[in-house]
C-alpha positions, 0 to 999 in steps of 0.5 A, a space after each residue: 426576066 418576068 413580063 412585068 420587068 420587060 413592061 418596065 424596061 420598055 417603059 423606061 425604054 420608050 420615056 428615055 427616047 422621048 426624053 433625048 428628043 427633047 434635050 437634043 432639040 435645038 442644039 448644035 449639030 457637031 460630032 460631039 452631039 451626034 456621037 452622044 446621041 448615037 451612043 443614047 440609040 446604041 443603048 435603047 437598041 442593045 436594051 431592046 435586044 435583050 430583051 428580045 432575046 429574053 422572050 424568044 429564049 422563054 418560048 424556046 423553053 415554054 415550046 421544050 416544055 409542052 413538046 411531051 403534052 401539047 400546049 395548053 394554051 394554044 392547042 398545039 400538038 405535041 406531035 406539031 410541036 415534035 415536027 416543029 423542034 425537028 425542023 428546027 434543029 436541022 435547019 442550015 441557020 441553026 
């Protein structure tokens, strides 16, 4: 996902919440509504999540990339960025 699909979604993201605050405002509070509601949340939450997952998954590649050189843009070294994979991959969670 580009930075400008990501800034679309999170727009789009943000304008449906606002959106379901409204249309929900007032109505009854039965399991129907409330259901529907959750489910709207479950949908912007699993969104979100992706591309969550998108932006790590771009780092991780960015950080592989750079591991030979440094990062240009940050000024890590590539021996810092060598430390930091080792680390990561021997790490229990990973």
């Amino acid at each position: 996902m580009n930075e400008k699909k990501i800034i679309k979604a999170l727009e789009m993201i943000a304008q449906d919440q606002a959106d379901d605050a409204k249309n929900f405002e007032g109505k009854p509070f039965t399991g129907r509504t409330v259901a529907e509601y959750f489910g709207n949340q479950g949908a912007a939450i699993a969104a979100l999540a992706n591309i969550i997952k998108s932006l790590v998954e771009a780092a991780e590649h960015r950080l592989q990339s750079d591991s030979a050189t440094g990062c240009p843009f940050c000024g890590v070294s590539a021996e810092d960025i060598r430390i930091f994979n080792q680390a990561a991959a021997e790490s229990p969670s990973a």
